[in-house]
The first five atom37 places (N, CA, C, CB, O) and aatype in JSON, in Angstrom:
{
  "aatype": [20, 20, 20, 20, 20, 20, 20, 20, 20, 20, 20, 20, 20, 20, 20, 20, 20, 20, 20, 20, 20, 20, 20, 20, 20, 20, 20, 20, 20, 20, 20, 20, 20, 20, 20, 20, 20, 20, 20, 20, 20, 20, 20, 20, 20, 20, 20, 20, 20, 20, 20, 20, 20, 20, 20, 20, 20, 20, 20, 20, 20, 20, 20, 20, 20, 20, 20, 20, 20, 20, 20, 20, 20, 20, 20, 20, 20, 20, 20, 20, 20, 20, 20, 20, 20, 20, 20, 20, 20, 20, 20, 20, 20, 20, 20, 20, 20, 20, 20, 20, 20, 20, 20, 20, 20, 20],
  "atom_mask": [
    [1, 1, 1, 1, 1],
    [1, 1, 1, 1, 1],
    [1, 1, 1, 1, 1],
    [1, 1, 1, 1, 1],
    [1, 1, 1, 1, 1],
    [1, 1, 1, 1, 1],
    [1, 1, 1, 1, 1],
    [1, 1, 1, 1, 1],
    [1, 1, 1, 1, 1],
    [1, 1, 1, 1, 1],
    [1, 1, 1, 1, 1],
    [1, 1, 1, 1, 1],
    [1, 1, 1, 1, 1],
    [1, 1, 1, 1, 1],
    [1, 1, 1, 1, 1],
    [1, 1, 1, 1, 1],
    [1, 1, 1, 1, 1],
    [1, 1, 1, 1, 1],
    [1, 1, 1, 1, 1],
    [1, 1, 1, 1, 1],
    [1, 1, 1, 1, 1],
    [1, 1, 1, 1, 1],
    [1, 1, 1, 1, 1],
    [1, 1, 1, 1, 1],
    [1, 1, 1, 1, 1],
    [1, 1, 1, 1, 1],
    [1, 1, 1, 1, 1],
    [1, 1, 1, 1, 1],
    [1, 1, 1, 1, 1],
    [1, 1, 1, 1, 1],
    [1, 1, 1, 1, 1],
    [1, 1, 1, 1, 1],
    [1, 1, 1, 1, 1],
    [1, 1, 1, 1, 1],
    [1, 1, 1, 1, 1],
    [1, 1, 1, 1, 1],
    [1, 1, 1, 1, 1],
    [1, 1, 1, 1, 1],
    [1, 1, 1, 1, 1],
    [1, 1, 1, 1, 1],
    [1, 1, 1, 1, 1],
    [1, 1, 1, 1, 1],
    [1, 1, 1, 1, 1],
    [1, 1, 1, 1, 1],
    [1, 1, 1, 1, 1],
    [1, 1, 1, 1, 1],
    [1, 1, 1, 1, 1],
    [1, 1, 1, 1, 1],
    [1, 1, 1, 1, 1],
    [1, 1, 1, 1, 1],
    [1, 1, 1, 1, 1],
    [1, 1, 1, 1, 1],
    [1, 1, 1, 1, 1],
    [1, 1, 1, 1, 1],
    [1, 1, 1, 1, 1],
    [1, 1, 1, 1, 1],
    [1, 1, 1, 1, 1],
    [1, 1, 1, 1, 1],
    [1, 1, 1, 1, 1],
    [1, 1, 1, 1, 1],
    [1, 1, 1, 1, 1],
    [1, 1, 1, 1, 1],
    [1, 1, 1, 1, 1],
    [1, 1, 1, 1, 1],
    [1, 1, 1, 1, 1],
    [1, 1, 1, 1, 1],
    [1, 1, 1, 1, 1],
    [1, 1, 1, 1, 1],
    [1, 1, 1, 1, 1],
    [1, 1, 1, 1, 1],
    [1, 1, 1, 1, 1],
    [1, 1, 1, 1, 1],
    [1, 1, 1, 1, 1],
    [1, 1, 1, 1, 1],
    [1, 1, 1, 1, 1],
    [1, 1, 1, 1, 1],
    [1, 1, 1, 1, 1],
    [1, 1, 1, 1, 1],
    [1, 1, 1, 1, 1],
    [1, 1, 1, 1, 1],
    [1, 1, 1, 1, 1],
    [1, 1, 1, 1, 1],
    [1, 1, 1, 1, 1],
    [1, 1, 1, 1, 1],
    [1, 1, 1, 1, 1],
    [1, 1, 1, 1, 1],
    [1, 1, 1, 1, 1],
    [1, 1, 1, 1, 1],
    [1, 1, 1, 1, 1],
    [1, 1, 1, 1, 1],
    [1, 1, 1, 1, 1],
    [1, 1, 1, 1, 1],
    [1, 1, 1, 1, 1],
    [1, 1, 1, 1, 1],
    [1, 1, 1, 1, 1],
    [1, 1, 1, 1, 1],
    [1, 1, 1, 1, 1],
    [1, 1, 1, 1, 1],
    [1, 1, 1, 1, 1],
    [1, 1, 1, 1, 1],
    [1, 1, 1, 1, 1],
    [1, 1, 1, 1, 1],
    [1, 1, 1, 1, 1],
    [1, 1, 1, 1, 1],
    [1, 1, 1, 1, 1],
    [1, 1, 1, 1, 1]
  ],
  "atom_positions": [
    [[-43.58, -33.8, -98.63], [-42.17, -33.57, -98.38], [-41.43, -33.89, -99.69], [-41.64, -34.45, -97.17], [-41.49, -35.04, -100.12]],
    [[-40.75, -32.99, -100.33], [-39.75, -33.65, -101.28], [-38.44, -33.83, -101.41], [-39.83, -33.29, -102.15], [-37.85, -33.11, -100.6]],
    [[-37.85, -34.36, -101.95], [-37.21, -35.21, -102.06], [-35.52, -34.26, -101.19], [-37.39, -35.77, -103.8], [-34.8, -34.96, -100.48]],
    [[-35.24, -33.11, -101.37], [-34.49, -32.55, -100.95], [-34.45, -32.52, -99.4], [-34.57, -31.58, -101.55], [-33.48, -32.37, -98.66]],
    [[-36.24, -32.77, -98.99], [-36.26, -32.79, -97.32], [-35.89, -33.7, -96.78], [-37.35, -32.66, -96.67], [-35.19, -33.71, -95.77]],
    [[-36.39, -34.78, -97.48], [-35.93, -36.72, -97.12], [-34.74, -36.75, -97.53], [-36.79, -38.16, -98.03], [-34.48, -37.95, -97.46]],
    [[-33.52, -36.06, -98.05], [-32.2, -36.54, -97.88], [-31.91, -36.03, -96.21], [-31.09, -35.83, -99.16], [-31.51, -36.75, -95.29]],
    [[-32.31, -34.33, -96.16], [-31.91, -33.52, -94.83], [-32.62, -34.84, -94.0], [-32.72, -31.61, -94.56], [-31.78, -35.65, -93.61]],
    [[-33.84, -35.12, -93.73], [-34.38, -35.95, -92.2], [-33.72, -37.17, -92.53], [-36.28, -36.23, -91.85], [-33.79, -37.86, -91.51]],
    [[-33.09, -37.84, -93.47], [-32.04, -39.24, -93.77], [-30.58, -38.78, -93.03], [-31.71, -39.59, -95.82], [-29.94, -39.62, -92.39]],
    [[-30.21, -37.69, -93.14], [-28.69, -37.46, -92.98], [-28.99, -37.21, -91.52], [-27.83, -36.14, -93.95], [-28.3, -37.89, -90.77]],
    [[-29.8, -36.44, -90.96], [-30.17, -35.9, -89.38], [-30.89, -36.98, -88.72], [-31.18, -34.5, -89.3], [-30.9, -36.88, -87.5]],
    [[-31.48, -37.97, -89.21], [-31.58, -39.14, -88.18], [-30.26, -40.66, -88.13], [-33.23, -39.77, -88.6], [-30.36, -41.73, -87.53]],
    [[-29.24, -40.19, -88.93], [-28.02, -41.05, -89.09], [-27.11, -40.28, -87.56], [-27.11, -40.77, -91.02], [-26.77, -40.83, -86.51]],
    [[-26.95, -38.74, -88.05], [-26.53, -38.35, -87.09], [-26.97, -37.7, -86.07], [-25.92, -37.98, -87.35], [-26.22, -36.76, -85.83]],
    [[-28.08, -37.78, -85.17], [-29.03, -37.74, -84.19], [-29.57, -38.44, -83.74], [-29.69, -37.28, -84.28], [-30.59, -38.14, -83.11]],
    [[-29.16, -39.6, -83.84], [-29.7, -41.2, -83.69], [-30.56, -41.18, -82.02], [-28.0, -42.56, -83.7], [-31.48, -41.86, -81.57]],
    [[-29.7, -40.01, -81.43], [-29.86, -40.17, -79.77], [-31.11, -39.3, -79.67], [-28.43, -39.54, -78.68], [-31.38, -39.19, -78.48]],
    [[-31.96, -38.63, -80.42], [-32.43, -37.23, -80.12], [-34.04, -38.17, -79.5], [-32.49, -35.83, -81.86], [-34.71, -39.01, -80.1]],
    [[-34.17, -37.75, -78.54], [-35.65, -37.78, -77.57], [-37.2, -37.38, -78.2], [-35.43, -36.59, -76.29], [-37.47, -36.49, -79.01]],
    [[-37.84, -38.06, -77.73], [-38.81, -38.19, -78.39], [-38.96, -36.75, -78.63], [-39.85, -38.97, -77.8], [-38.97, -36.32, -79.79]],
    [[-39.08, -35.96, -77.56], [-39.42, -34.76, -77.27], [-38.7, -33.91, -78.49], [-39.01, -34.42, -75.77], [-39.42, -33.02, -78.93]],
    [[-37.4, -34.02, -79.11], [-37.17, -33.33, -79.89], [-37.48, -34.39, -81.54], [-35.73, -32.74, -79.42], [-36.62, -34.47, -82.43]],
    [[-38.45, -34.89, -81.59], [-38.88, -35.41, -83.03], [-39.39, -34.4, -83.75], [-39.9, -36.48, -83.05], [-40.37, -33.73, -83.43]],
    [[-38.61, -34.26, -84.91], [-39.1, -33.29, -86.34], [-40.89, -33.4, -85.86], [-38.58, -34.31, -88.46], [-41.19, -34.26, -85.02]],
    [[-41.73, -32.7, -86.31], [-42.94, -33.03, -86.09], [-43.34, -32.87, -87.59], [-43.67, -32.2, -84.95], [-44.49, -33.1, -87.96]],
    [[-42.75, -32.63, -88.11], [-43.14, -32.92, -89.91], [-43.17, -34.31, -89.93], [-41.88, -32.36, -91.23], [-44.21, -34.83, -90.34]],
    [[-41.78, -35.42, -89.37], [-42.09, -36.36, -89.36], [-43.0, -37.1, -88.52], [-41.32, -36.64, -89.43], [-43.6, -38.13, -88.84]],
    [[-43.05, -36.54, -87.54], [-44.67, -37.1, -86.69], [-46.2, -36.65, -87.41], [-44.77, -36.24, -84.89], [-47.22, -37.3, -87.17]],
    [[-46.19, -35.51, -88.25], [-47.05, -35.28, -89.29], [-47.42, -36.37, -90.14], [-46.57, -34.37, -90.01], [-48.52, -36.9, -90.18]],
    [[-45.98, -36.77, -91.1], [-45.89, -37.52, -91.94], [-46.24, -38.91, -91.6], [-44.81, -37.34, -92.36], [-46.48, -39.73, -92.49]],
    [[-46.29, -39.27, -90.16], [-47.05, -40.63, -89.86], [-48.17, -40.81, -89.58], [-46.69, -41.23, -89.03], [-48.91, -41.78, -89.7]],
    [[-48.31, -39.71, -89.15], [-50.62, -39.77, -88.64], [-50.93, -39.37, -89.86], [-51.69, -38.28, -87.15], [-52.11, -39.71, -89.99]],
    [[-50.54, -38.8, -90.95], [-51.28, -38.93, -92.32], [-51.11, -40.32, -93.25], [-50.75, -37.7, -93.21], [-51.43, -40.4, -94.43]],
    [[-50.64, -41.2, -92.61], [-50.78, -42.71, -93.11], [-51.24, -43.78, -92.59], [-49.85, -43.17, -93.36], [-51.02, -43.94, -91.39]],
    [[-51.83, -44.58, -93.18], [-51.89, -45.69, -92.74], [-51.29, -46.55, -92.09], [-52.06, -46.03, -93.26], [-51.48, -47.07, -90.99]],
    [[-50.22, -46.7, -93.18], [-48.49, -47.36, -92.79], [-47.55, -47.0, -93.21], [-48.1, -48.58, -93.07], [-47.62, -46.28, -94.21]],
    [[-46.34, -47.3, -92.69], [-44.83, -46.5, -92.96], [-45.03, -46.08, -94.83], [-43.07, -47.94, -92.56], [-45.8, -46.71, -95.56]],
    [[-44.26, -45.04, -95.25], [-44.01, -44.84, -96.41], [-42.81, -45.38, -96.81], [-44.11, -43.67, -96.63], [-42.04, -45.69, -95.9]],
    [[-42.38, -45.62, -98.17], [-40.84, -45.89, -97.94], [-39.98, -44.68, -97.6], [-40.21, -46.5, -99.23], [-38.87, -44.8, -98.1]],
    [[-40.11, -43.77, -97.06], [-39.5, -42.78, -96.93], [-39.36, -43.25, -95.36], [-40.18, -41.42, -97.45], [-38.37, -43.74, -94.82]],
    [[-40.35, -43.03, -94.92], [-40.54, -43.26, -93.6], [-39.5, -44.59, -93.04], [-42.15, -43.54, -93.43], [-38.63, -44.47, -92.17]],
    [[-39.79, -45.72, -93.7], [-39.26, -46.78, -93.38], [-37.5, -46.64, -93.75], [-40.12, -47.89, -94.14], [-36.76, -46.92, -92.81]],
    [[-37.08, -46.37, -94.61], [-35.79, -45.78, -94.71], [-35.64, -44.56, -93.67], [-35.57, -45.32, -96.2], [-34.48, -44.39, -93.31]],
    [[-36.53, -43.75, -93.16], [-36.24, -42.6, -92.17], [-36.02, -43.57, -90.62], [-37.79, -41.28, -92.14], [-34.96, -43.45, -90.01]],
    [[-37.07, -44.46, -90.09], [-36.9, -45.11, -88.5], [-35.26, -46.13, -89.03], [-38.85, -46.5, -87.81], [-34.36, -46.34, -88.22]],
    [[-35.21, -46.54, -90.25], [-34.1, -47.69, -90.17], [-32.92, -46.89, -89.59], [-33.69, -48.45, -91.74], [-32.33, -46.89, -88.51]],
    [[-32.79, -46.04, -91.04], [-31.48, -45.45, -90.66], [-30.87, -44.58, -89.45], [-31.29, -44.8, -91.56], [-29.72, -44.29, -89.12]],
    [[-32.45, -44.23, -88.82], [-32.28, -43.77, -87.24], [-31.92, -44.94, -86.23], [-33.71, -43.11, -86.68], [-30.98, -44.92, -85.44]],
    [[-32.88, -46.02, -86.42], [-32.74, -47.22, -85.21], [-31.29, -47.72, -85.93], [-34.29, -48.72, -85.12], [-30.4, -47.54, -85.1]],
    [[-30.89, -48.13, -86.87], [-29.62, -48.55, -86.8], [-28.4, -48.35, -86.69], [-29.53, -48.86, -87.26], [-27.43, -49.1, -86.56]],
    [[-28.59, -46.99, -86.76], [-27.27, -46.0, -86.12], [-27.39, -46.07, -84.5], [-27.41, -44.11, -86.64], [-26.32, -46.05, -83.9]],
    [[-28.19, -46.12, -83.98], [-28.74, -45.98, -82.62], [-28.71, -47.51, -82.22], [-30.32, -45.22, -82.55], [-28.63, -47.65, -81.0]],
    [[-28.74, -48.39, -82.74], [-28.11, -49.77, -82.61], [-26.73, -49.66, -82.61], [-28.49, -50.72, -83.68], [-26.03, -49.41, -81.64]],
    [[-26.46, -49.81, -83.47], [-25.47, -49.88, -83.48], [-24.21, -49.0, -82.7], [-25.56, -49.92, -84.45], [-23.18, -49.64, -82.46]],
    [[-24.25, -47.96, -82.41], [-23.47, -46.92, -80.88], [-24.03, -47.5, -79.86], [-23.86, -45.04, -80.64], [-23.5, -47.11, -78.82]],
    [[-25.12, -48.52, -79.62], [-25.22, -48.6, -78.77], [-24.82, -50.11, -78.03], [-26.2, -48.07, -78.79], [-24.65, -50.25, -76.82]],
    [[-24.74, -51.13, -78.99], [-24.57, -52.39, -79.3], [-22.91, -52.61, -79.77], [-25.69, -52.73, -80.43], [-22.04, -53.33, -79.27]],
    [[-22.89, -52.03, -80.51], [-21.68, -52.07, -81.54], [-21.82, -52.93, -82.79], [-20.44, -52.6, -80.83], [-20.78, -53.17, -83.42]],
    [[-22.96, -53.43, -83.24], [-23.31, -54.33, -84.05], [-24.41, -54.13, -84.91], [-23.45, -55.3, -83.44], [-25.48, -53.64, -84.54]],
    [[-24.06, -54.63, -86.44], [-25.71, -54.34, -87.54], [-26.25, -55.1, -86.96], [-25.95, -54.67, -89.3], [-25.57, -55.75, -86.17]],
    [[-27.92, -55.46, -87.08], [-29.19, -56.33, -87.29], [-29.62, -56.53, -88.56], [-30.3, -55.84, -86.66], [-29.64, -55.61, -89.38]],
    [[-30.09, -58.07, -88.9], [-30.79, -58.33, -89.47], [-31.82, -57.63, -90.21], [-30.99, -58.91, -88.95], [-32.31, -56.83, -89.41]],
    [[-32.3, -57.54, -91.14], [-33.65, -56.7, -92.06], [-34.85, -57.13, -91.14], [-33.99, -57.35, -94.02], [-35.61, -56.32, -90.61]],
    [[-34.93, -58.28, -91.01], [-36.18, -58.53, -90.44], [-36.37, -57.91, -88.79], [-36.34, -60.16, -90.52], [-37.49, -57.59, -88.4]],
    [[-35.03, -57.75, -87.8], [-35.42, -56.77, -86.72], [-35.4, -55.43, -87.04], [-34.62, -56.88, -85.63], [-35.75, -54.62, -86.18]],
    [[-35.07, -55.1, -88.07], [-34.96, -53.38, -88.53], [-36.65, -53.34, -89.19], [-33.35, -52.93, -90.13], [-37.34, -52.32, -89.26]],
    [[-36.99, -54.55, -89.56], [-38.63, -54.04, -89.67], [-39.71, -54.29, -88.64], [-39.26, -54.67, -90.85], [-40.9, -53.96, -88.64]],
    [[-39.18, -54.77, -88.02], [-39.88, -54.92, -86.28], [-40.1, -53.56, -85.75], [-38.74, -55.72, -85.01], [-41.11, -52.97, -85.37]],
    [[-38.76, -53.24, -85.85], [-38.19, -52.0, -85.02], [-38.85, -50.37, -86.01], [-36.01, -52.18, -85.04], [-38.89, -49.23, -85.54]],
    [[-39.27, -50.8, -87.36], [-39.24, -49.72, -87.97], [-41.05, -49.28, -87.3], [-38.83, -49.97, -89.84], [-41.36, -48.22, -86.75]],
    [[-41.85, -50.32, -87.54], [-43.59, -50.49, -87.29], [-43.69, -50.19, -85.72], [-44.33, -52.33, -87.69], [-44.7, -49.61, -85.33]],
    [[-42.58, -50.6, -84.71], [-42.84, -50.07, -83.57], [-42.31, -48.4, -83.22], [-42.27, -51.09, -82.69], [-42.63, -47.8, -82.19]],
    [[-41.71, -48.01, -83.97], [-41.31, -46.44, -84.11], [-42.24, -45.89, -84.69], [-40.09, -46.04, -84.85], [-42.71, -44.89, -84.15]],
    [[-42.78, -46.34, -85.88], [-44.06, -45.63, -86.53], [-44.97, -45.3, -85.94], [-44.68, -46.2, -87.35], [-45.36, -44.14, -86.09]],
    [[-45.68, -46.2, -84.99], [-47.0, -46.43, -84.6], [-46.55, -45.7, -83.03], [-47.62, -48.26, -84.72], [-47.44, -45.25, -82.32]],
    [[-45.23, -45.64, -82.63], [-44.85, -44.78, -81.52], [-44.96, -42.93, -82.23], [-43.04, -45.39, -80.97], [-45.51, -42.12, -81.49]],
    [[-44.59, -42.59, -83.16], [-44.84, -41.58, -83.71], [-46.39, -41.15, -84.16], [-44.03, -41.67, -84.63], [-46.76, -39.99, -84.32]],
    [[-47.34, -42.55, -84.34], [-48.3, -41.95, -84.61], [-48.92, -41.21, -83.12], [-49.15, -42.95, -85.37], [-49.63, -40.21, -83.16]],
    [[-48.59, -41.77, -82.03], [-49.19, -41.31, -80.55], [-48.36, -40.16, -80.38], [-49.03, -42.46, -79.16], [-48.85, -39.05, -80.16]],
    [[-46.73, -40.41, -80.5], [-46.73, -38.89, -80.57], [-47.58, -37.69, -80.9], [-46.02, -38.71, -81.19], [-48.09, -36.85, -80.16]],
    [[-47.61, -37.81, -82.04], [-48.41, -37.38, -82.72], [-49.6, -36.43, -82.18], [-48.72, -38.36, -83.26], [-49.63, -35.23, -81.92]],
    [[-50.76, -37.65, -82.11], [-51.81, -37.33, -81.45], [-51.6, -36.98, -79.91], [-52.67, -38.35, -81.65], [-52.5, -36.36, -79.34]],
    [[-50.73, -37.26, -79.4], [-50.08, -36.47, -78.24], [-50.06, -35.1, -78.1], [-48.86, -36.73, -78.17], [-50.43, -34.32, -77.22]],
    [[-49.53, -35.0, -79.17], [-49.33, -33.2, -79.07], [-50.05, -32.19, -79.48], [-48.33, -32.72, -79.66], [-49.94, -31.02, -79.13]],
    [[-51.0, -32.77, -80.44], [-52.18, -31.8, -81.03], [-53.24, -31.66, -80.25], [-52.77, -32.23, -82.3], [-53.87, -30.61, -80.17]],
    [[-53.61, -33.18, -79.32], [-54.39, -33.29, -77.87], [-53.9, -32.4, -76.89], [-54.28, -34.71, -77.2], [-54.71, -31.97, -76.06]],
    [[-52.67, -32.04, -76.83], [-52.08, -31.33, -75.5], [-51.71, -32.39, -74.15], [-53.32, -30.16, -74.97], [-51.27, -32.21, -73.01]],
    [[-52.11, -33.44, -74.86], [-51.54, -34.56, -73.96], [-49.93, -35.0, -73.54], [-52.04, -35.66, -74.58], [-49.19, -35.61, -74.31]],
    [[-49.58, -34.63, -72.33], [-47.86, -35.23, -72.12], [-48.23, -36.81, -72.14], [-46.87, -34.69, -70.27], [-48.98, -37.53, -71.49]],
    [[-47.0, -37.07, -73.62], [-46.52, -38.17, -74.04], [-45.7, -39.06, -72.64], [-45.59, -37.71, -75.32], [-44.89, -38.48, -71.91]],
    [[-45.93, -39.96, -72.53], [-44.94, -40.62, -71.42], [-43.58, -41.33, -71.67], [-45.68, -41.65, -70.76], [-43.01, -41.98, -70.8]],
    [[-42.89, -41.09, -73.43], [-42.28, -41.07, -73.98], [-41.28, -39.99, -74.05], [-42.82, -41.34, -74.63], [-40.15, -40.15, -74.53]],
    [[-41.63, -39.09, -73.67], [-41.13, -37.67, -74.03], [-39.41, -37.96, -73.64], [-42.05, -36.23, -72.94], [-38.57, -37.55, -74.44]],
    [[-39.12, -38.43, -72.8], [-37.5, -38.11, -72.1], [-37.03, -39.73, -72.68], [-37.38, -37.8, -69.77], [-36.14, -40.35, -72.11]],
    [[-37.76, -40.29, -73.88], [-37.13, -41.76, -74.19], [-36.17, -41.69, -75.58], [-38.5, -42.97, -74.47], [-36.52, -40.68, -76.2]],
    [[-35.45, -42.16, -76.06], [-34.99, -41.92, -77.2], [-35.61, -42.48, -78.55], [-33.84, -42.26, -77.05], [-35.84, -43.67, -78.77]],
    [[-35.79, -41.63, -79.25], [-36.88, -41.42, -80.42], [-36.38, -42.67, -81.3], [-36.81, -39.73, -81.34], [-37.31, -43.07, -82.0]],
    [[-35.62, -43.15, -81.42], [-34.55, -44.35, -82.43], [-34.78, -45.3, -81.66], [-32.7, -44.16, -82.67], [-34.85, -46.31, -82.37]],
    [[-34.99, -45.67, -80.17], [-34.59, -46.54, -79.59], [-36.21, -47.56, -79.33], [-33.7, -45.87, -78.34], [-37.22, -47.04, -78.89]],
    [[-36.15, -48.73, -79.64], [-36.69, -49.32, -79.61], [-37.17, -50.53, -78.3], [-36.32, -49.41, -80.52], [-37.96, -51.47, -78.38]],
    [[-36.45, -50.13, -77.27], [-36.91, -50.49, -75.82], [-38.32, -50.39, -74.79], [-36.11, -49.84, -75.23], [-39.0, -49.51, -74.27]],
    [[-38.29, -51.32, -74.84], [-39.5, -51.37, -73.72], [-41.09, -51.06, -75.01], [-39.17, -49.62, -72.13], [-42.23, -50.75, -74.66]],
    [[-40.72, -51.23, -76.1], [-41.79, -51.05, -77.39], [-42.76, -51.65, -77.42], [-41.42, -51.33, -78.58], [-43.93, -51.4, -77.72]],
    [[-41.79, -53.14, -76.83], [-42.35, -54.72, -77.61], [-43.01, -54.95, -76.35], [-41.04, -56.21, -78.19], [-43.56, -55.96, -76.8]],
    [[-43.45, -54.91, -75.13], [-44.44, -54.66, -73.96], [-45.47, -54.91, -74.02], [-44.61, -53.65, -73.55], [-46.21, -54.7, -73.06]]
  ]
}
């Protein structure tokens, strides 16, 4: 992905904060089953999604250290996406919000 795409998926997960699993870029669900662990792209991509999505929903910033809680449990939720969909497997995520970090920590 370069660098022109990661501004577009930075600006569209600021303002799409709400969008369902079901509608996740799948470039970016690509971009996580080809890693190990978050990229900094990536990790700047779940922040600036979960904290817009915090924040409309809260009314309040978080801390760095729950925005990296929150970033590794979105990742590793994208990596099952992921393998969700290339399996043909329905995700049980699908109708949850893709930013939102509820019911993660389980």
């Amino acid at each position: 992905m370069d660098t022109e795409q990661e501004a577009l998926h930075l600006e569209y997960a600021v303002k799409n904060y709400s969008i369902l699993c079901s509608e996740a870029p799948t470039d970016i669900l690509e971009a996580c089953a080809s890693d190990i662990e978050p990229t900094p792209f990536l990790e700047e991509y779940f922040a600036a999604g979960y904290s817009e999505w915090y924040y409309q929903k809260y009314g309040r910033r978080l801390p760095q250290s729950r925005i990296n809680n929150a970033i590794l449990v979105l990742y590793n939720r994208s990596c099952r996406l992921h393998t969700n969909l290339i399996t043909d497997i329905r995700d049980p995520d699908l109708d949850k919000q893709f930013f939102s970090d509820e019911g993660l920590y389980e």
